[in-house]
N, C-alpha and C positions, 0 to 999 in steps of 0.2 A: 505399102500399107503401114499406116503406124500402127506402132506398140500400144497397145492397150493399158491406162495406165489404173494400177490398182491402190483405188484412194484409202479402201478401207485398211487394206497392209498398212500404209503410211500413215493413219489414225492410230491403229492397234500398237507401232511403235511410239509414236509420241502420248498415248495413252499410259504405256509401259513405264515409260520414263519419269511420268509425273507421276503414277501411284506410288511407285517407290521414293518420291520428293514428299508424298504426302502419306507416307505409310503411319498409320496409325490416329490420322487426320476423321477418318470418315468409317462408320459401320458399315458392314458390308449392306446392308438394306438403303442407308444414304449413297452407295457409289451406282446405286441403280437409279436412281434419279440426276445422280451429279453427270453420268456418261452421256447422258442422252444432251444434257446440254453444253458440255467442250465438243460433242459430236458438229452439233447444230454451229458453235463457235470456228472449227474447224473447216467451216464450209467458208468462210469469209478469212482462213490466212491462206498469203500471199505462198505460193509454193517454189522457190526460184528455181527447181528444174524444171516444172512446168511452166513458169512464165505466166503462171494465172491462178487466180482461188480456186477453187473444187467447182462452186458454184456458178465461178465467172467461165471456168472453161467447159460447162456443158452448154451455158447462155450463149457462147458463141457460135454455136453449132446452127445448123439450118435444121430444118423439121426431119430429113431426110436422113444427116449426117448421126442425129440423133437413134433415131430406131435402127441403123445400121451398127451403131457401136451395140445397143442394147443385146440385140442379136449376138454379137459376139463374146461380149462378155457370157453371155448364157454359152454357147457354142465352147470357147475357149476355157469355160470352168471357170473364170474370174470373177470375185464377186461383183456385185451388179452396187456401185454406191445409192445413197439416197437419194443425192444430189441428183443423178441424172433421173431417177424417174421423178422427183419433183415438176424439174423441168419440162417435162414430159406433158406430167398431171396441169404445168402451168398455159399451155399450147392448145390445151381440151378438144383432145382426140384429134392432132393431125391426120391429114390424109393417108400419111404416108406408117402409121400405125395399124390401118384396116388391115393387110394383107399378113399382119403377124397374125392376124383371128385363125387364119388357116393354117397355122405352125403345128406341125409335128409333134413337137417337142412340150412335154407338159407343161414344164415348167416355165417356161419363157410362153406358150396360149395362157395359161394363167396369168403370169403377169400382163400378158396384153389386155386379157379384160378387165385387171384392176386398172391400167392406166387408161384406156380408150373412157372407161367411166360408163355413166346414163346418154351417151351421144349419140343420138340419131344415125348419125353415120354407122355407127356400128350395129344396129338391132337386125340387120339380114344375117351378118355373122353368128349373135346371140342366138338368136331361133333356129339356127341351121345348127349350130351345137346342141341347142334343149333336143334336137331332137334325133342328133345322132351317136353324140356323145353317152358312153357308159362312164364317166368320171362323177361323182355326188360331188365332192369338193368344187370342180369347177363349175358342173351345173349349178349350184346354191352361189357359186362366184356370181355369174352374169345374172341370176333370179335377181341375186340382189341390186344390177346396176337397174335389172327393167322396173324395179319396185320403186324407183330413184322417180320415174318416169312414166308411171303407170301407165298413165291417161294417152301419154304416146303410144303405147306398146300395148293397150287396151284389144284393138281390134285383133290385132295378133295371136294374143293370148287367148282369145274368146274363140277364132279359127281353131288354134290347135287344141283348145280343150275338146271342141264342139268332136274332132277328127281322134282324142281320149288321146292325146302326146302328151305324156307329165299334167298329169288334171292336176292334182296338189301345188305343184310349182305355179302353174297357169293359174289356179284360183286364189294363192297367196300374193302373184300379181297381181290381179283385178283386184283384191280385197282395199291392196292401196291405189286406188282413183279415188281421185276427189270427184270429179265429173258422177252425179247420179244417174245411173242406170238402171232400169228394171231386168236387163236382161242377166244382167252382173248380180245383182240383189238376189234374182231369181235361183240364180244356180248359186249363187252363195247357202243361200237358206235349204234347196236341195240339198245340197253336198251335208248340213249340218242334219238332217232330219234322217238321211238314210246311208250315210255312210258307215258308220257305230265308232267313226274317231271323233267323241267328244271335245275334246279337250283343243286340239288342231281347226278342228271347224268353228269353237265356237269362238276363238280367237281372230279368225278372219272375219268373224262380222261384229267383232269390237272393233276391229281397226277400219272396218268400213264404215262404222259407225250410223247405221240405217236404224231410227229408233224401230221403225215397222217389225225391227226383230225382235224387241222384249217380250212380247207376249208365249213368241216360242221358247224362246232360253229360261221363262220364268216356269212355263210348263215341264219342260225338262231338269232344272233345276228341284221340281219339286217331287220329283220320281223318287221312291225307295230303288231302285234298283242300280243307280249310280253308286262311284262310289270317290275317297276324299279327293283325289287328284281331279277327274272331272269337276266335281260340285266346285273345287278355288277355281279353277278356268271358269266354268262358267259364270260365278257369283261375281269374279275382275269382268266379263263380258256385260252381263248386267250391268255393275255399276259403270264401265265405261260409256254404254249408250244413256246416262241418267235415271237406270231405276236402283231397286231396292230390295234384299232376299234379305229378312229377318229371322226366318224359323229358326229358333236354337233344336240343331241338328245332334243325335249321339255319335260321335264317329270311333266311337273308342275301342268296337270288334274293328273295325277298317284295318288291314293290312298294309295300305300305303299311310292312314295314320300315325297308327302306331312306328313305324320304321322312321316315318319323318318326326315325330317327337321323340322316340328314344323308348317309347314305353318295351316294357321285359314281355 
């Protein structure tokens, strides 16, 4: 089995070497911009004990040989370079990536759903995570590949709401279809009339974009009993489906006003 080779140690020394060539060259706010791009540079030189770029020797990898090292670099504690899951990302969800969906290991499931991406291939895995998984971070990971892909992942999400598995995640899904539905519309505009999370509801149906919803949000919007935080959600929900909340409002008892201006 070969050695696992660690690109980023070999960047962080030749990193090392030039700061100090350029010590007093760049402020430390410009050396956060400048790393990122000898990083990017570093992938195209030539490595002569590896006999390849950084870039060239993951490109020569098969799909297979690829998620094998990934694996181990996570397993072995080696950092995971860019370069390979570029490559990875460039492949757009090899075959041979589904079966990390079932990993153990957080960290490396994590990374398989940021690399697998919006791919169809992957959405048995996604859903089988929304809905077994106790992780927020990696559940909000995959919401966000199915949001990529809504309209794919539409009937899905519409199953598991219907059976109450993550309705919030499931309706933040639907919310991005472009495909109009009434059945989507429907439970969107439910979930925003009787749930009392303002603010979360009434953003999924700006991104849904259905004008049919103004007349509620402008209803709601005109309530005394809100208060600042709702009323900017909704008045962005408003103006994002094309209408208009004019009232000059007092918000200056508001307690989330007041703390977001500064008032004493």
């Amino acid at each position: 089995m070969k050695k696992l080779i660690d690109f980023d140690a070999m960047f962080d020394e030749k990193l090392s070497e030039y700061m100090q060539q350029n010590a007093g060259k760049y402020s430390e706010k410009q050396w956060e911009s400048v790393i990122p791009k000898l990083y990017r540079q570093f992938g195209d030189i030539l490595i002569p004990s590896v006999g390849a770029t950084p870039k060239g020797y993951f490109a020569a990898m098969t799909d297979e040989e690829l998620v094998k090292t990934l694996r181990r670099h996570v397993e072995e504690g080696v950092p995971v370079p860019d370069f390979l899951c570029q490559e990875l990302e460039k492949r757009d969800c090899p075959k041979a990536i589904v079966p990390l969906l079932d990993a153990e290991d957080e960290e490396l499931l994590l990374l398989a759903v940021n690399l697998a991406g919006p791919n169809e291939r992957a959405f048995d895995a996604y859903f089988r995570i929304l809905k077994t998984s106790e992780d927020t971070e990696l559940k909000d990971a995959v919401a966000e590949q199915l949001k990529a892909e809504a309209d794919k992942a539409k009937d899905r999400a519409l199953a598991m709401y219907e059976e109450g598995t993550e309705p919030d995640l499931m309706l933040e899904i639907l919310s991005r279809t472009k495909e109009r539905d009434d059945r989507v519309f429907g439970l969107l505009l439910d979930a925003f009339r009787t749930s009392g999370e303002i603010p979360m509801h009434a953003s999924y149906l700006a991104a849904y974009g259905d004008v049919r919803a103004l007349p509620v949000l402008l209803d709601v919007i005109a309530r005394d009993d809100i208060n600042y935080l709702e009323y900017q959600e909704l008045k962005y929900a408003v103006e994002a489906l094309g209408g208009e909340y004019t009232d000059d409002r007092d918000w200056s008892a508001d307690p989330y006003y007041r703390e977001i201006h500064g008032v004493d």
